[in-house]
PDB file as gemmi writes it, atoms N, CA and C in Angstrom:
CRYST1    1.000    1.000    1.000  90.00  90.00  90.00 P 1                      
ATOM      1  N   UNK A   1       3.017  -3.321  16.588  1.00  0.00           N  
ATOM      2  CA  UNK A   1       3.680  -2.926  15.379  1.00  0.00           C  
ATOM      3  C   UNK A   1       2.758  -3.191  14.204  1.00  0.00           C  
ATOM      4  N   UNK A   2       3.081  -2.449  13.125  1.00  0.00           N  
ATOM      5  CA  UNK A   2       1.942  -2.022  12.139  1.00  0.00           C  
ATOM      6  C   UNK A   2       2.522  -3.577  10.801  1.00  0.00           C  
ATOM      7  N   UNK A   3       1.560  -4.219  10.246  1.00  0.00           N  
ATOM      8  CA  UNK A   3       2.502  -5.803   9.393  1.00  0.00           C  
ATOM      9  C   UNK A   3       1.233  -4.843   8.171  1.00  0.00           C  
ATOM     10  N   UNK A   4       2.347  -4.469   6.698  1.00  0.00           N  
ATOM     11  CA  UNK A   4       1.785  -4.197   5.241  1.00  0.00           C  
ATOM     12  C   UNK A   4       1.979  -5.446   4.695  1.00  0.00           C  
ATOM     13  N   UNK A   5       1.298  -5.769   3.944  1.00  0.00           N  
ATOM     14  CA  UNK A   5       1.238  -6.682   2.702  1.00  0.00           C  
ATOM     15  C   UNK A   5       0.606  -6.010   1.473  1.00  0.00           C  
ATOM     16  N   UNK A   6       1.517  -6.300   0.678  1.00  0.00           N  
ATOM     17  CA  UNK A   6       0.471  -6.433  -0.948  1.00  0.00           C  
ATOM     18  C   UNK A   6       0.119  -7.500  -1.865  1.00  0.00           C  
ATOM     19  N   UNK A   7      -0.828  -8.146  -1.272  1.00  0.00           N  
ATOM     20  CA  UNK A   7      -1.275  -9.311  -1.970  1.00  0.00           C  
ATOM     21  C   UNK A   7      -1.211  -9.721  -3.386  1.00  0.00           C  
ATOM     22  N   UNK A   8      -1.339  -8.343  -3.791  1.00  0.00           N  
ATOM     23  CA  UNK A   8      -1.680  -8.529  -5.299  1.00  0.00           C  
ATOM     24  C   UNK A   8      -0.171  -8.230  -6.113  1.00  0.00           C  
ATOM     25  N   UNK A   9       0.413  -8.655  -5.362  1.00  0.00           N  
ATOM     26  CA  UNK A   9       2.287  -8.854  -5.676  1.00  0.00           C  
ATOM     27  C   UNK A   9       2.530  -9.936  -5.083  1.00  0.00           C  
ATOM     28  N   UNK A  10       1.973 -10.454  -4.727  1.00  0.00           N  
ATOM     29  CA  UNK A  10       2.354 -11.811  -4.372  1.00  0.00           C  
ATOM     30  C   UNK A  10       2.650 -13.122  -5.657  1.00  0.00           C  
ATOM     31  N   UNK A  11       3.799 -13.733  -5.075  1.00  0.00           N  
ATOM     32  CA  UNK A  11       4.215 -14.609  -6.170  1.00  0.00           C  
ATOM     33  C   UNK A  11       3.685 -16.546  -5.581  1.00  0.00           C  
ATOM     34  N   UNK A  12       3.499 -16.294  -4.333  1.00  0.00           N  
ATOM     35  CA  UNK A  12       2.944 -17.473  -3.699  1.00  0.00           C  
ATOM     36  C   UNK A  12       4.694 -18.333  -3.102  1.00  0.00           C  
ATOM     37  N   UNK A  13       5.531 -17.795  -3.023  1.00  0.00           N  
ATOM     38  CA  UNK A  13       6.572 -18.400  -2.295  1.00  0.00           C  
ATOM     39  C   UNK A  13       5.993 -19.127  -1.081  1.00  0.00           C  
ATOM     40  N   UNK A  14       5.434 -18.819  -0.063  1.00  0.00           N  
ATOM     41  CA  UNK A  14       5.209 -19.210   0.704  1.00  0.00           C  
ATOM     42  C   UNK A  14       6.078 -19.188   2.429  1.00  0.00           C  
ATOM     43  N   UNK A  15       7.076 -18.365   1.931  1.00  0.00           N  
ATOM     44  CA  UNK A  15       7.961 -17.971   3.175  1.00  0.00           C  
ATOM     45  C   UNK A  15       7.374 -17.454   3.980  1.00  0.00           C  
ATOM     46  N   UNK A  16       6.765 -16.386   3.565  1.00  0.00           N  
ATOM     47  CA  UNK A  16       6.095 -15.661   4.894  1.00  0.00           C  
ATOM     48  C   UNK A  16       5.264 -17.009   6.046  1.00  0.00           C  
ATOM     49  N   UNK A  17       4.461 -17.605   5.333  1.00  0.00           N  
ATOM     50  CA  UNK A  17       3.544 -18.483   5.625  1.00  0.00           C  
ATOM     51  C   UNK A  17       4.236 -19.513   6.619  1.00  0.00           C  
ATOM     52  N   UNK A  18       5.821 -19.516   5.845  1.00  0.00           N  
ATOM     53  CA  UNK A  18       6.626 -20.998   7.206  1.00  0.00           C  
ATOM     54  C   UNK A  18       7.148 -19.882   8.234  1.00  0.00           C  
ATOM     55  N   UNK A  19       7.398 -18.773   7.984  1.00  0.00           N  
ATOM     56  CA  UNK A  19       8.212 -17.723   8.895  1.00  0.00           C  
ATOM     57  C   UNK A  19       6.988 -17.433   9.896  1.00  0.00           C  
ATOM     58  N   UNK A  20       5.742 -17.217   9.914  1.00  0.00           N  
ATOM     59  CA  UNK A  20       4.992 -16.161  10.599  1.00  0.00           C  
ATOM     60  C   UNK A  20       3.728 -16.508  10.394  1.00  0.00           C  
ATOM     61  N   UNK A  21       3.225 -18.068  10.464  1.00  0.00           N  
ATOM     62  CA  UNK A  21       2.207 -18.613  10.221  1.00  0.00           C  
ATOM     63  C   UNK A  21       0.935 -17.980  11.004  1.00  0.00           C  
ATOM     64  N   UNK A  22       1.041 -17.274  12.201  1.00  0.00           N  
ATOM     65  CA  UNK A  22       0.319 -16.996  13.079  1.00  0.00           C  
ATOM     66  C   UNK A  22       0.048 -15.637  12.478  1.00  0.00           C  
ATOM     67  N   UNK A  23       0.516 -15.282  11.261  1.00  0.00           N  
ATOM     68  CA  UNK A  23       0.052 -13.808  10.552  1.00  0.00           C  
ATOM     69  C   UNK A  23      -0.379 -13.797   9.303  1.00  0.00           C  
ATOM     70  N   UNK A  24       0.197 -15.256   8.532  1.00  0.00           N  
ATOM     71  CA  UNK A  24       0.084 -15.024   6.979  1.00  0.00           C  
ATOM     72  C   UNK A  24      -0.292 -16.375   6.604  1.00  0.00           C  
ATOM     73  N   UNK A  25      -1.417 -17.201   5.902  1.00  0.00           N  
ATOM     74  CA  UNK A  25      -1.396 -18.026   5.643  1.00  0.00           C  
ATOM     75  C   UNK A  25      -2.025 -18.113   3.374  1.00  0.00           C  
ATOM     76  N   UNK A  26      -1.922 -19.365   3.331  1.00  0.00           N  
ATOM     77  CA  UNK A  26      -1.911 -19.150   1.572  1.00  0.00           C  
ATOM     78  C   UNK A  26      -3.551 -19.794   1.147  1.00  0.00           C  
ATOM     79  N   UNK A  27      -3.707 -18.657   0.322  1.00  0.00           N  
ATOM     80  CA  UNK A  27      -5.110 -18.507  -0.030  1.00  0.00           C  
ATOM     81  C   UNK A  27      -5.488 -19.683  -0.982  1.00  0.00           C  
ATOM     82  N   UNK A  28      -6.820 -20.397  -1.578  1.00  0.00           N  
ATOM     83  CA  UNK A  28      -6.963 -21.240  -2.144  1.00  0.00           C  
ATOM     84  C   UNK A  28      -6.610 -21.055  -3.848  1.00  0.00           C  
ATOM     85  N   UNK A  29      -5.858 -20.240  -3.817  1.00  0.00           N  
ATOM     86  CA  UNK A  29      -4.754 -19.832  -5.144  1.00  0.00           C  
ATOM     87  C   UNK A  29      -3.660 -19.585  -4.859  1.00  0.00           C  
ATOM     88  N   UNK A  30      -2.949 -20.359  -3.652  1.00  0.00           N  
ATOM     89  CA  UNK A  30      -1.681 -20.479  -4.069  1.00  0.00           C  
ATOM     90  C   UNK A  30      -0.989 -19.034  -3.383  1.00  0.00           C  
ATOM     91  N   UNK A  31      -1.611 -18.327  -2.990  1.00  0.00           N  
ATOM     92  CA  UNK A  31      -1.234 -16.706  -2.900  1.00  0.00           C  
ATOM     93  C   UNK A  31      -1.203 -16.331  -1.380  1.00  0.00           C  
ATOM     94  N   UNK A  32       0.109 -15.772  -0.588  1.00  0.00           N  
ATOM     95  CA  UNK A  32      -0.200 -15.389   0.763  1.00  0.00           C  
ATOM     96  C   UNK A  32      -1.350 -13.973   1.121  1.00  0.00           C  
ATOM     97  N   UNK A  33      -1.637 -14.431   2.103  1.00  0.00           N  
ATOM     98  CA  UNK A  33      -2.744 -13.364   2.538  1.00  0.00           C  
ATOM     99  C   UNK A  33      -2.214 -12.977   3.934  1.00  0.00           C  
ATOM    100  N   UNK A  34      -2.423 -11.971   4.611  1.00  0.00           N  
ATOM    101  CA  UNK A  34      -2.180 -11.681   6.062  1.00  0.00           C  
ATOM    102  C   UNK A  34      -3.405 -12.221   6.593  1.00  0.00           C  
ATOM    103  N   UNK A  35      -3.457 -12.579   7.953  1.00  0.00           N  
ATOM    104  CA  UNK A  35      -4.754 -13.268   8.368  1.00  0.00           C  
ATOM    105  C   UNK A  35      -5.020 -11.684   9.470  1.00  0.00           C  
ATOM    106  N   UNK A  36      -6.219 -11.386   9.789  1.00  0.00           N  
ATOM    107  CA  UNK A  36      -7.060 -10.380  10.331  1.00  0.00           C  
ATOM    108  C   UNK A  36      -6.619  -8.819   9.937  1.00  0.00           C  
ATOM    109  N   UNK A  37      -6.819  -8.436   9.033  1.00  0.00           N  
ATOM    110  CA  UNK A  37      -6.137  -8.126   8.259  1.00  0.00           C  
ATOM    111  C   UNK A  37      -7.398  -6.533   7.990  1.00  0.00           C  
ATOM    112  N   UNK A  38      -7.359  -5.559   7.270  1.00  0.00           N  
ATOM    113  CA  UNK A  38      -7.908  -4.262   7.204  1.00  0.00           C  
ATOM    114  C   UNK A  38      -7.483  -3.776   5.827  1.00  0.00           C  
ATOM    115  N   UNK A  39      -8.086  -3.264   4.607  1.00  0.00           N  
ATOM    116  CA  UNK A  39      -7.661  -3.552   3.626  1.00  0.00           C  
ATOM    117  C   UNK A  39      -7.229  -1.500   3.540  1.00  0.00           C  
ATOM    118  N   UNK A  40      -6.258  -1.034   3.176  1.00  0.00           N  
ATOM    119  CA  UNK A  40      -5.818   0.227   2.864  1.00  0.00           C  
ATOM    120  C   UNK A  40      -5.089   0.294   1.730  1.00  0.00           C  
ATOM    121  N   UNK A  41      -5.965   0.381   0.809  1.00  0.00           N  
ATOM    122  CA  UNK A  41      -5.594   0.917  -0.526  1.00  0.00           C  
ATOM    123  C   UNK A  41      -4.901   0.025  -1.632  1.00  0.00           C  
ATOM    124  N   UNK A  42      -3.682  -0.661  -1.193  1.00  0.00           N  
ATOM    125  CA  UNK A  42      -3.308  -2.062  -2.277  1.00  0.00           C  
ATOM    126  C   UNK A  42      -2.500  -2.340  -1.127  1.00  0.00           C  
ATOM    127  N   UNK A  43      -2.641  -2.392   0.044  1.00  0.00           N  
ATOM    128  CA  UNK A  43      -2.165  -3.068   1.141  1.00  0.00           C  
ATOM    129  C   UNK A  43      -2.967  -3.558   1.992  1.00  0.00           C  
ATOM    130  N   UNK A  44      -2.824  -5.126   2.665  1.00  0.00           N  
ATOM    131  CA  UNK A  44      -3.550  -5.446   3.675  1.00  0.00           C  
ATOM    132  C   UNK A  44      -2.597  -4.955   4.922  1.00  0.00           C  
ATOM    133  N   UNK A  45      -3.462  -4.521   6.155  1.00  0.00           N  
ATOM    134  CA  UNK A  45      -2.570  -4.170   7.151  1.00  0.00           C  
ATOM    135  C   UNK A  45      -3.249  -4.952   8.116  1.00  0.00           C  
ATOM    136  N   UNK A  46      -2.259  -5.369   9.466  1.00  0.00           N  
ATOM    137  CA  UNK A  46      -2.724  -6.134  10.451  1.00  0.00           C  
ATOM    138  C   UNK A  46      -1.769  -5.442  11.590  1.00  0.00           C  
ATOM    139  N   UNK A  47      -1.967  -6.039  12.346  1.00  0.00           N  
ATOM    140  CA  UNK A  47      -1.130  -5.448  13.887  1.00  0.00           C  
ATOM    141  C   UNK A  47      -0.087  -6.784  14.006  1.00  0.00           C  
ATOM    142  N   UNK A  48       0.858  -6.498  14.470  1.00  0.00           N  
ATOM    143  CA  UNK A  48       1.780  -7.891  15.038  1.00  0.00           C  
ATOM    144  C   UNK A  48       2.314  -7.726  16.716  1.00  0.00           C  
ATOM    145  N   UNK A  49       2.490  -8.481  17.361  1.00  0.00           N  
ATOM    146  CA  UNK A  49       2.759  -8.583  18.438  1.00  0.00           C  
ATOM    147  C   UNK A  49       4.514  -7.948  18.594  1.00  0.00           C  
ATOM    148  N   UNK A  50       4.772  -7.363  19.903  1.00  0.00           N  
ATOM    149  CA  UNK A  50       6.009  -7.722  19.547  1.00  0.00           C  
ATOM    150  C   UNK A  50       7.075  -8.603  20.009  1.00  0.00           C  
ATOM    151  N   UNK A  51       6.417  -9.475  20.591  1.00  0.00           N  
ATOM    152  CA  UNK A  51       6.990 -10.859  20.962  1.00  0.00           C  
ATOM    153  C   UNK A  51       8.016 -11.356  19.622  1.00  0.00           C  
ATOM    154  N   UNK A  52       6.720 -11.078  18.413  1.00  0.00           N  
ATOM    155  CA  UNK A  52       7.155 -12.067  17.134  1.00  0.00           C  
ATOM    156  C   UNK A  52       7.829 -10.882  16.019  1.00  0.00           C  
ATOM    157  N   UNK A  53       8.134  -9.741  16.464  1.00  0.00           N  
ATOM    158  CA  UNK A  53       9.125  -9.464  15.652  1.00  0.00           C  
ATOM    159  C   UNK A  53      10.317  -9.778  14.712  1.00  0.00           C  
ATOM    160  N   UNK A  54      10.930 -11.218  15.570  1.00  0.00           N  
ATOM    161  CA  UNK A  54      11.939 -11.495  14.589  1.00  0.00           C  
ATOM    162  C   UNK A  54      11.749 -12.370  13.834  1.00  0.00           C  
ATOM    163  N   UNK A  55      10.720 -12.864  13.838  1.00  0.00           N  
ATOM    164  CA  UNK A  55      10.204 -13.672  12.861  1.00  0.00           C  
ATOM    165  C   UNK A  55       9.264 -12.921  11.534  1.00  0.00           C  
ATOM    166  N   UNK A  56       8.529 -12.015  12.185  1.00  0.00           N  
ATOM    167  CA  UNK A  56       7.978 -11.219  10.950  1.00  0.00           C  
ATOM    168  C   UNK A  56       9.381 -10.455  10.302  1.00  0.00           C  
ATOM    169  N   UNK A  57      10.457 -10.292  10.976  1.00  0.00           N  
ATOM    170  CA  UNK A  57      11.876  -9.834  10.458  1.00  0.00           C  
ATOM    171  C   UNK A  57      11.914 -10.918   9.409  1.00  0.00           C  
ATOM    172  N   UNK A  58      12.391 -11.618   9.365  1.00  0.00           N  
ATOM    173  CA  UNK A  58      12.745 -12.911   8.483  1.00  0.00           C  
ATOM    174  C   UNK A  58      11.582 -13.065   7.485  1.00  0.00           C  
ATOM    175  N   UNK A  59      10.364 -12.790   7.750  1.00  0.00           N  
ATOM    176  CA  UNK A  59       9.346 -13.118   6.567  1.00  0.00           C  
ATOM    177  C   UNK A  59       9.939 -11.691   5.912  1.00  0.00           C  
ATOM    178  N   UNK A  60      10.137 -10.702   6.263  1.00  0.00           N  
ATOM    179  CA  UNK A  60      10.118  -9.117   5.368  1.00  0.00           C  
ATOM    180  C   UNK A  60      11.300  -9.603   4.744  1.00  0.00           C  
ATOM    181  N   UNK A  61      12.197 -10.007   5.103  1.00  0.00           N  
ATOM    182  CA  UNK A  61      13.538  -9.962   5.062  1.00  0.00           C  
ATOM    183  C   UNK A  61      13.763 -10.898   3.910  1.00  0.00           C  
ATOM    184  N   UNK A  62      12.619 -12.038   3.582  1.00  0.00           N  
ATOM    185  CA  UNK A  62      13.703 -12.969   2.752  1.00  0.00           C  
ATOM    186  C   UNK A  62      12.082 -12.975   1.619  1.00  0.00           C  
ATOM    187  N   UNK A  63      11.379 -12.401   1.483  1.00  0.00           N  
ATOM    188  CA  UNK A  63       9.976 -11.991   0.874  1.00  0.00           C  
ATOM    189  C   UNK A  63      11.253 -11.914  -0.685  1.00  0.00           C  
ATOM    190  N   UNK A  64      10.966 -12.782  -1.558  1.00  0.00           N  
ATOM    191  CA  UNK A  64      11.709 -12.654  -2.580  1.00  0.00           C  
ATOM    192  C   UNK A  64      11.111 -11.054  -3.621  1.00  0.00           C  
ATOM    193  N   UNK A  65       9.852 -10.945  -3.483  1.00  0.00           N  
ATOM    194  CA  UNK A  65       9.198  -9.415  -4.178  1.00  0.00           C  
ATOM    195  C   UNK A  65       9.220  -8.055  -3.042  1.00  0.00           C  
ATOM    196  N   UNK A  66       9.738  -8.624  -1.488  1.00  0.00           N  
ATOM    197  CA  UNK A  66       9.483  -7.419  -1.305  1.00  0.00           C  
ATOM    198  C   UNK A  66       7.945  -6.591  -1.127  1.00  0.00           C  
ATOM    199  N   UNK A  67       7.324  -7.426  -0.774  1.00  0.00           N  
ATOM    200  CA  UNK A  67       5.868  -6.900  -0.346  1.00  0.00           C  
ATOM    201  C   UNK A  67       5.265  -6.862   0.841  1.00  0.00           C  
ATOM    202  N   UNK A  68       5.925  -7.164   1.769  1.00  0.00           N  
ATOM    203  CA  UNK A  68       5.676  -7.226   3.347  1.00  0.00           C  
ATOM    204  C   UNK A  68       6.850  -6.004   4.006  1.00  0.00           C  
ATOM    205  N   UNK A  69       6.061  -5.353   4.700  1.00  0.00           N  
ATOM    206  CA  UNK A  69       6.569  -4.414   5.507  1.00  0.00           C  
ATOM    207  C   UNK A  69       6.412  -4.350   6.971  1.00  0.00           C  
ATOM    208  N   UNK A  70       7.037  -4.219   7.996  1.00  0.00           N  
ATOM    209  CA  UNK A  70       6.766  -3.773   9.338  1.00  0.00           C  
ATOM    210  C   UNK A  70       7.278  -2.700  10.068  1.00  0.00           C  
ATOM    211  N   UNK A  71       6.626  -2.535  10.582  1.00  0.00           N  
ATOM    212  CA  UNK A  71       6.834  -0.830  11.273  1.00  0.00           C  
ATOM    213  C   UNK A  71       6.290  -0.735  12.766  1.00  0.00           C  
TER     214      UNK A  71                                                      
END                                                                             
């Protein structure tokens, strides 16, 4: 499954980071990043397993801006 981020909307909550640590961790500003990651346009994109779907559910899901997507 396809994991969007837009970094540069990031507010630094840090949810994603306790939800889906094995995808998103926080940059030395405070700011989540997707980890292995491919940069397309004002989105980082990465692949996710789908073992961990419901957990990348819960990072999309409670993302207070809304900048994480999965597909």
């Amino acid at each position: 499954m396809r994991i969007r981020h837009k970094k540069n909307e990031c507010i630094g909550c840090a949810l994603c980071e306790q939800e889906a640590p094995e995808y998103f961790t926080m940059d030395e500003e405070g700011m989540a990043t997707l980890l292995d990651f491919v940069q397309q346009g004002v989105f980082q994109q990465g692949q996710g397993l789908e073992v961990d779907r419901a957990k990348l559910t819960r990072a999309t899901e409670g993302c207070p801006v809304n900048i994480i997507h999965v597909d």
